[in-house]
N, C-alpha and C positions, 0 to 999 in steps of 0.2 A: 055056367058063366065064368067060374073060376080059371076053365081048363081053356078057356078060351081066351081071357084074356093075361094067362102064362103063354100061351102060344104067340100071340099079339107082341108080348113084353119079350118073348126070344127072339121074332123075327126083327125084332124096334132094336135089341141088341147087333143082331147080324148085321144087319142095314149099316150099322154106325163102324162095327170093325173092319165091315168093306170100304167104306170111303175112307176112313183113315187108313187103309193100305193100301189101298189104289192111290192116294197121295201120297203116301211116303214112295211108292214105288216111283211113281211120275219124276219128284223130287231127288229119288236117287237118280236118275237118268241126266239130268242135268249137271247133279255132283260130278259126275264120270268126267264129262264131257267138259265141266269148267274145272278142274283139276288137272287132266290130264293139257290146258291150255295153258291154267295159270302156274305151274305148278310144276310144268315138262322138266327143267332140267333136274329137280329134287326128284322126282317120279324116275327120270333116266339112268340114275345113278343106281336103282335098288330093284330096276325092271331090264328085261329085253324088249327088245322090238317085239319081237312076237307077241308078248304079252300086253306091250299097249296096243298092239294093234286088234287084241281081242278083247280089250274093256272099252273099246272105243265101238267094236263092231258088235258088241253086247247091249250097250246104250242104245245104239242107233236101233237093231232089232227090238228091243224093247219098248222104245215109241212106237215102229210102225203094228206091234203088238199088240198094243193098247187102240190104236186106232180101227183095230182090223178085230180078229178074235178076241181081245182081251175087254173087245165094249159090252157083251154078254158075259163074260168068266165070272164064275164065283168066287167067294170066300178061299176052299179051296183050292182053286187053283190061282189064284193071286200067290197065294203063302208061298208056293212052289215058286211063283217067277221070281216073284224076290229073293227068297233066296236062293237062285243061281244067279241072279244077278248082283247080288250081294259081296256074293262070297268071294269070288277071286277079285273083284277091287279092295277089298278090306284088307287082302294080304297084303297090296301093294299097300295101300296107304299108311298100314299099321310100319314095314319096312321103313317108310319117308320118315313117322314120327319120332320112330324109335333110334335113330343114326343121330339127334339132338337131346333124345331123353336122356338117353343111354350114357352119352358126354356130358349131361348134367349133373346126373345121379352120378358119376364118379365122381366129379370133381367134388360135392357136399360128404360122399365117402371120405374121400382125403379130408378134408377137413374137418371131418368128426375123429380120424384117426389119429390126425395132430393132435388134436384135444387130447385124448386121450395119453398122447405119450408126454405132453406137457404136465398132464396129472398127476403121472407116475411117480417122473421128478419131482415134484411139487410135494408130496409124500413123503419122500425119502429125507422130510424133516419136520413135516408137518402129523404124520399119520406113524407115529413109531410101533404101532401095533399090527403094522403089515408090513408082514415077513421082505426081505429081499427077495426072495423066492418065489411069491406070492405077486410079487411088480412085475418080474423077469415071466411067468406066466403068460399074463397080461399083455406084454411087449411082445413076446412068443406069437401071441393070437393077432396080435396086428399085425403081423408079418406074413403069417399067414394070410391075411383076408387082403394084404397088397398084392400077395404072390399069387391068390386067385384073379384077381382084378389083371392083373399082368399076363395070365395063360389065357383069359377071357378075349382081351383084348386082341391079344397073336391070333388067335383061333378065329375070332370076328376077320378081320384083317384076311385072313387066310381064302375066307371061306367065300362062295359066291355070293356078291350081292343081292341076287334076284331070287334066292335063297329064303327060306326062314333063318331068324337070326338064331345065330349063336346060342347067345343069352340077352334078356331083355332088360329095360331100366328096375321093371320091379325086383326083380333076383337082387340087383345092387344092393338097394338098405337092410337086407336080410341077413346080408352078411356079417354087420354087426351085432346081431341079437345074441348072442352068446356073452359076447365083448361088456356089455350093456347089465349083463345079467351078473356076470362077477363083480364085475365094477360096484354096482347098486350093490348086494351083497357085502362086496369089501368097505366101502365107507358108512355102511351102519352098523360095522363094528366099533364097538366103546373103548375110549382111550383106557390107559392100565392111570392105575392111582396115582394121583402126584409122591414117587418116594421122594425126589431129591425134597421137597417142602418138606416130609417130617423128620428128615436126618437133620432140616437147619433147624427147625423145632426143637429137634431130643437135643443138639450143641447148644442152643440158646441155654437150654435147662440145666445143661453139666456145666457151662459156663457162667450161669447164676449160680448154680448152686459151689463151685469154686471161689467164688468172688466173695461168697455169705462165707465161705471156710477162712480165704485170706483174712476177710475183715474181721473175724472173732479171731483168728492167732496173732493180728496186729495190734486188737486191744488186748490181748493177754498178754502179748511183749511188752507193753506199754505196765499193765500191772504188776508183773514181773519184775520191772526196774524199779518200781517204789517200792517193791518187798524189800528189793537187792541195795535199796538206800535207806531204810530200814531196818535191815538185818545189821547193815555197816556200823550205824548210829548204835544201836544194840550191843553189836561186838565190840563197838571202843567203850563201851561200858560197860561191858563186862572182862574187860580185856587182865584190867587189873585184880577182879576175882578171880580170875584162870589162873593167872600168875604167883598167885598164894600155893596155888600147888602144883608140880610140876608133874604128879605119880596121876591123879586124875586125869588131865592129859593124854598121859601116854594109856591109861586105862578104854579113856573113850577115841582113841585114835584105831585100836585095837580093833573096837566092837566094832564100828564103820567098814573097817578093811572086811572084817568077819562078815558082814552084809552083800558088800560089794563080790 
């Protein structure tokens, strides 16, 4: 009973993946054919003739397909119709979307590369621990990824539009990932120590400690003068003992000079 109703439970599977492609199939036949209406002169710009005239005559075989053989076809051979009927309208349409992505995603390019060169600048007073060298780098790489954006664009230009492109929108923001990565890199480097704060620091200290020196040889001038009116008072009293002998005197004038 078991292997019975796994078989039951595969076939309940099949059953469902065939009408969901049999509808998508159906569904894409009308895409074709309302695209290729609503849609003609963006579709003309990135096709030939030839070309819509064989997603159109793709479609159309494709209903009377379904109407005819395709009301027996299995699983696989659904998968098969599909995709050949998939495939060469995907080209075109992918071309239609991408002639708008493609001018999107540069133009957000640019303006992530401004950013970036406004940063630099912005650095060159803000971030003193990255190098001049280190910015010019940086502005290097973004000139590079204009100068791709720029050969990209000539080559697109160049090239047939009925074409695969060139290059697509997603390639665009890829371009930055380098740019992105030094960047992130350079500004979680750590500022250097504030020196100029402890050169004001160490002057604040030599210049206190100046000011305690003036202020103790100010009060010792100041002491000095009342020795020196002291001493005076002193010498005119003793002025008259001195005078008693004139040989001591010249004795203790002697010894002084001898010192000196």
């Amino acid at each position: 009973s078991k292997s019975k109703l796994g078989e039951l439970a595969r076939k309940d599977k099949e059953r469902m993946m065939f009408e969901e492609l049999r509808n998508n199939y159906e569904s894409y036949i009308y895409l074709i054919k309302n695209k290729l209406n609503d849609d003609e002169e963006a579709i003309a710009a990135v096709s030939t003739q030839e070309q819509r005239d064989a997603l159109l005559k793709s479609a159309e075989d494709g209903e009377e397909w379904m109407d005819g053989d395709g009301y027996d076809a299995d699983l696989e051979t659904y998968t098969r119709k599909y995709e050949e009927l998939t495939a060469p309208a995907e080209k075109v349409f992918f071309r239609v979307k991408e002639v708008s992505a493609r001018a999107e995603e540069i133009s957000l390019l640019e303006t992530k590369l401004e950013k970036v060169e406004k940063l630099m600048k912005k650095w060159e007073t803000t971030m003193p621990q990255i190098t001049e060298e280190e910015r010019e780098d940086v502005l290097t790489k973004v000139g590079a990824v204009r100068q791709w954006v720029t050969e990209k664009v000539e080559a697109q230009s160049a090239a047939d539009p009925a074409s695969d492109p060139v290059f697509t929108s997603a390639e665009v923001p890829l371009q930055t990932k380098e740019i992105q990565s030094v960047v992130g890199k350079l500004s979680k480097r750590p500022k250097p120590p504030p020196k100029k704060e402890e050169k004001k620091n160490e002057t604040s200290e030599e210049e206190s400690k100046t000011n305690e020196e003036e202020s103790k040889t100010s009060e010792g001038d100041k002491s000095e003068g009342k020795d020196e009116n002291t001493d005076k008072s002193n010498e005119s009293a003793e002025s008259k003992e001195e005078s008693g002998s004139s040989e001591e005197q010249g004795d203790e004038k002697s010894e002084t000079e001898d010192e000196l």
